[in-house]
C-alpha angles and dihedrals in degrees: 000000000000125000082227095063096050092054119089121228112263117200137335123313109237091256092059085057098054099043082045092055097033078054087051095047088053098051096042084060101051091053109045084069097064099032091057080059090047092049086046091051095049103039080049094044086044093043092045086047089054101052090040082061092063098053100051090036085060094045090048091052094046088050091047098043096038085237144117112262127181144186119216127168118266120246089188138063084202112145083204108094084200088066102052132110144162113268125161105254108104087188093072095068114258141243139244108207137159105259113208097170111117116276112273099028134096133272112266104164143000111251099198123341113246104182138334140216127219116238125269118293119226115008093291114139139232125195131156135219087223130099101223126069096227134038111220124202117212129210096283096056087249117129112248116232103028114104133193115304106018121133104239132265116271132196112201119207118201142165131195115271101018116153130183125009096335097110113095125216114194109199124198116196114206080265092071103245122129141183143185128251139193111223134171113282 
């Protein structure tokens, strides 16, 4: 017998590496497609959630403080709460705020900063259907400003290149409730 016979293989041929990494290559393919709509799912469903928070965090304070709260986009990155101020950008981030303005009337001023949101992350936009740059909450949880029988305010989330049902839509009633959609890019 050969010495060749009674030695075990060690390792691939160079053949075997090369099918086994032209293999890899195709797979890979196949799935990054599919992976980059997952990661834009996900950044969308976090980023909607977000926003969703801050609704039902500024109905639950109102609730809880008998006040008006509202939330309002930010026109301002500053890490000072004194500095801020609405502004009508949502991509900003946004703010939570105790809103003692009269009931009906804009918001001219934030009375004391509740919470705050960071801006959005990735180039993804958020515009709203409403007039007003805000949506204040008075001291019943109810939304000022939306009468029987609107329909109710609604805050569309979008990003570039989305296709099928990736795009959020977040709804508030005049009770103050909101939720979060998916809804065709």
């Amino acid at each position: 017998m050969s010495n060749r016979a009674e030695r075990a293989q060690a390792g691939f041929t160079l053949l075997e590496l090369i099918i086994t990494v032209a293999l890899a290559a195709i797979l890979l393919s196949l799935a990054l497609p599919s992976l980059r709509a997952v990661v834009q799912n996900n950044r969308l469903t976090v980023q909607a959630n977000d926003l969703q928070t801050a609704f039902q965090f500024a109905r639950s304070e109102a609730l809880k403080r008998s006040r008006p709260v509202s939330v309002c986009a930010s026109d301002t990155s500053s890490a000072d709460d004194a500095d801020l101020e609405c502004g009508a950008d949502w991509t900003l981030g946004w703010i939570a705020y105790v809103d003692d303005e009269i009931e009906g009337t804009d918001a001219t001023g934030i009375d004391e900063v509740l919470r705050r949101w960071p801006p959005l992350r990735g180039d993804a936009t958020l515009n709203h259907d409403g007039d007003e740059d805000f949506v204040r909450y008075l001291a019943d949880g109810s939304v000022d400003g939306i009468t029987m029988p609107a329909p109710p305010l609604v805050f569309e989330l979008r990003i570039p290149d989305c296709t099928g049902e990736n795009a959020r839509d977040i709804s508030i009633v005049l009770t103050g409730r909101s939720h979060v959609e998916r809804v065709e890019c």
